[in-house]
Residue frames relative to the residue before (quaternion, step in Angstrom):
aa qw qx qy qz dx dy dz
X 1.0000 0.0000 0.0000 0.0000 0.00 0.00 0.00
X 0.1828 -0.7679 0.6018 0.1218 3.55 -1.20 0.92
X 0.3803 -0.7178 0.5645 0.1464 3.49 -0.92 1.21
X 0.0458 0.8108 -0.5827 0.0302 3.02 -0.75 1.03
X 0.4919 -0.6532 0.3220 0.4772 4.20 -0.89 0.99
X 0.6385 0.6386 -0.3104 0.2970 3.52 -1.15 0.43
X 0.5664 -0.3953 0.4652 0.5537 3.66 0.98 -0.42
X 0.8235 0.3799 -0.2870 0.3084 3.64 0.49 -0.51
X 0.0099 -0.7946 0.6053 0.0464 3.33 -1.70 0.09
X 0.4721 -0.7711 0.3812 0.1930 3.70 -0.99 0.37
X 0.0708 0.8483 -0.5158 -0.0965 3.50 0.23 0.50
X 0.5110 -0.6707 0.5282 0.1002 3.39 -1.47 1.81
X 0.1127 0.6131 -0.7813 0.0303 3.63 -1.09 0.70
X 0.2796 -0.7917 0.5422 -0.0326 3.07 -1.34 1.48
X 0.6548 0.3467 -0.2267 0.6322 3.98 1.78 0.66
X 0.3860 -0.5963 -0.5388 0.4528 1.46 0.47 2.28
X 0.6410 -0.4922 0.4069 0.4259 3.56 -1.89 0.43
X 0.0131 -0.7437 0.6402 -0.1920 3.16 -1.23 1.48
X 0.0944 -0.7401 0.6638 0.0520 3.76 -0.34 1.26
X 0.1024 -0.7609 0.6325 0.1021 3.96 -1.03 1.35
X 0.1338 -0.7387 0.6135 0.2449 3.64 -0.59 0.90
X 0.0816 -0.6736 0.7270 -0.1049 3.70 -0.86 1.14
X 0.0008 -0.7589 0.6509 -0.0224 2.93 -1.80 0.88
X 0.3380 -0.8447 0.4140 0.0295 3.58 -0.91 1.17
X 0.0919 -0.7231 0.6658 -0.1592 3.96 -0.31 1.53
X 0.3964 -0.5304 0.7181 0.2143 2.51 -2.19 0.30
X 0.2642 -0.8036 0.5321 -0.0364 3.14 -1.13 1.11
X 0.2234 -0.6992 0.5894 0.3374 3.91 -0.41 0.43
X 0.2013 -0.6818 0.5961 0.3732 3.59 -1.20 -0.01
X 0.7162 -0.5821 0.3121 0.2252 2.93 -1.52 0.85
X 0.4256 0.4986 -0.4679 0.5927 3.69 1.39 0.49
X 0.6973 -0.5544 0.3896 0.2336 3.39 0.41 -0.17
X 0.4109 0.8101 -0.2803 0.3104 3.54 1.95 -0.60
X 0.8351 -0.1910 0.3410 0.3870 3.28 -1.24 -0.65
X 0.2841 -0.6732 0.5837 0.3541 3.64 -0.86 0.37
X 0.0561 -0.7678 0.6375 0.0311 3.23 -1.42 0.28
X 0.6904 -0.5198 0.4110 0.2903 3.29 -1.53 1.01
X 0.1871 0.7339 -0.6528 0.0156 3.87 -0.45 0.23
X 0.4034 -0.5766 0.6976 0.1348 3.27 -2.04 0.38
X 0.1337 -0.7072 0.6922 0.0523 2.97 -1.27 1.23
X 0.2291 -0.6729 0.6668 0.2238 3.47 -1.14 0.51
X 0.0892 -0.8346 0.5429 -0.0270 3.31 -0.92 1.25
X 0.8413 -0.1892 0.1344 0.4882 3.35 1.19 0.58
X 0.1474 -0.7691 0.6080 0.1306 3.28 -0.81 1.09
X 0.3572 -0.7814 0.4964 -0.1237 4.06 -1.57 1.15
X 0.5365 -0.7690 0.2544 0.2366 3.21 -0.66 0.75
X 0.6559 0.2305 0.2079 0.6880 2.62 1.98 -1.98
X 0.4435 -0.5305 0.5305 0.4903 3.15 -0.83 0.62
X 0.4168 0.7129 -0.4521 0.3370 4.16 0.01 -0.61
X 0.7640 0.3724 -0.0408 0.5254 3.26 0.11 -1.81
X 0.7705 0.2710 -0.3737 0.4397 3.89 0.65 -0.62
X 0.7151 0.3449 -0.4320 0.4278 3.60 0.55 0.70
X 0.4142 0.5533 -0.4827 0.5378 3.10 1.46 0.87
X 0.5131 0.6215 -0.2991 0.5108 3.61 1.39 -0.54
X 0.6708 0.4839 -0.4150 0.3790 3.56 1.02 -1.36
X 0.6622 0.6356 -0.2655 0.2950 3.27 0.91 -1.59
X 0.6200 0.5640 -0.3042 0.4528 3.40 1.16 -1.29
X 0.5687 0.6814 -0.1942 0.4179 3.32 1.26 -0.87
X 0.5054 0.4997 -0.3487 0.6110 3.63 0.79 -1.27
X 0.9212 0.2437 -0.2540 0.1660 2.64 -0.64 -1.71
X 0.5464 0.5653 -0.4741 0.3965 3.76 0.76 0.00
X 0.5783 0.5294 -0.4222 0.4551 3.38 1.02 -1.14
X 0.7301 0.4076 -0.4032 0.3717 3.93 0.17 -1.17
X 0.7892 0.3143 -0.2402 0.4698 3.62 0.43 -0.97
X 0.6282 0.4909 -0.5419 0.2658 4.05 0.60 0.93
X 0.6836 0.2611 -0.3221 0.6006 3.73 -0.67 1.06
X 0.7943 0.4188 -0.2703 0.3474 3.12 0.41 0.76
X 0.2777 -0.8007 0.4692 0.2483 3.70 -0.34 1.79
X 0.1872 -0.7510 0.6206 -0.1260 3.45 -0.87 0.77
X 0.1764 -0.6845 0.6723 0.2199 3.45 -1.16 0.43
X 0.7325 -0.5076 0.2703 0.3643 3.21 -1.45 0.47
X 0.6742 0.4062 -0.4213 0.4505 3.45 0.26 -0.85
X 0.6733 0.4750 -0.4204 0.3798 3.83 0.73 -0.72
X 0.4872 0.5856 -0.4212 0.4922 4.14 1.30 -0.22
X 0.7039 0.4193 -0.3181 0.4770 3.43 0.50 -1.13
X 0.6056 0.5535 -0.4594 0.3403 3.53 0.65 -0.87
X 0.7661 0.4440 -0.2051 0.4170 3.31 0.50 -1.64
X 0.7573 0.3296 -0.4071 0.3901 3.68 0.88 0.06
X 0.5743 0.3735 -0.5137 0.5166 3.50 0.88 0.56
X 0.4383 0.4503 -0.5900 0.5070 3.79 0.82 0.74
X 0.5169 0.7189 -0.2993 0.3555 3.74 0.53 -0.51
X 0.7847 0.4826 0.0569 0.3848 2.82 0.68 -2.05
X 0.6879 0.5094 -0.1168 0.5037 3.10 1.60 -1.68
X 0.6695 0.3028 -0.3819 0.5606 3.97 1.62 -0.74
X 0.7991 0.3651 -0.4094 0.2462 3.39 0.17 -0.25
X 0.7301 0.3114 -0.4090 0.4503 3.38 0.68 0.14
X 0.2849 0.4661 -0.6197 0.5635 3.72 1.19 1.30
X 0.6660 0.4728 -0.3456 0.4621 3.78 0.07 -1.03
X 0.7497 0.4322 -0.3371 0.3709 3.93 0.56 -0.54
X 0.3883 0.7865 -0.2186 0.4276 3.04 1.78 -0.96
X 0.9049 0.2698 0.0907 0.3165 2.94 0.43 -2.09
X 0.4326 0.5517 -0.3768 0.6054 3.11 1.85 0.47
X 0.8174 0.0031 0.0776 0.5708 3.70 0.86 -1.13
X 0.2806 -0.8052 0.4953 0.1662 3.17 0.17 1.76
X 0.6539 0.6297 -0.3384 0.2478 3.53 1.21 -1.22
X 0.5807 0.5854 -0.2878 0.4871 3.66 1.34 -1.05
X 0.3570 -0.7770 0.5147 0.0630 3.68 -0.77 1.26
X 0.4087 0.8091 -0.4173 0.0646 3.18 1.38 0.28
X 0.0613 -0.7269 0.6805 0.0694 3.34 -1.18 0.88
X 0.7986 -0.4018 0.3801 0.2371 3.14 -1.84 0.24
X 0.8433 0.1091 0.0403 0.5247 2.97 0.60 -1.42
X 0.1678 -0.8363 0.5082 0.1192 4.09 -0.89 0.74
């Protein structure tokens, strides 16, 4: 499993290679109970590469759904997106060159 900042993390299956990006909240239930920890499965990847391109895609839907916005303020908030998480990837593993774009 790969920790990742945010609630998330990547779990590796190697038959056949398979990178799942999953991510882990507290939830209320809908009776009204306790929160609780749950797992979301957010997708299943080829490469590690492509599933933290998945995270990003992620963010950035989560920040910009339910919400009226003008354009420049959409664009803003997804190169804020872009700019913490792939500082946060950076900065867990300086060694990994990962960029956005190839």
């Amino acid at each position: 499993m790969i920790e990742i900042n945010g609630g998330y993390y990547i779990k590796v299956d190697t038959n056949p290679v398979c990178y799942t990006l999953m991510r882990r909240r507290k939830t209320r239930p809908k009776d009204g109970g306790e929160p609780k920890l749950t797992e979301q499965n957010c997708g299943y990847f080829g490469s590690l590469r492509n599933a933290l391109l998945g995270l990003i895609e992620r963010e950035r839907a989560d920040r910009l759904v339910d919400n009226d916005m003008k354009l420049s303020e959409a664009v803003t908030i997804l190169q804020t997106v872009d700019d913490e998480l792939i500082s946060a990837i950076k900065g867990s593993c300086p060694e990994y060159k990962f960029t956005k774009e190839d």
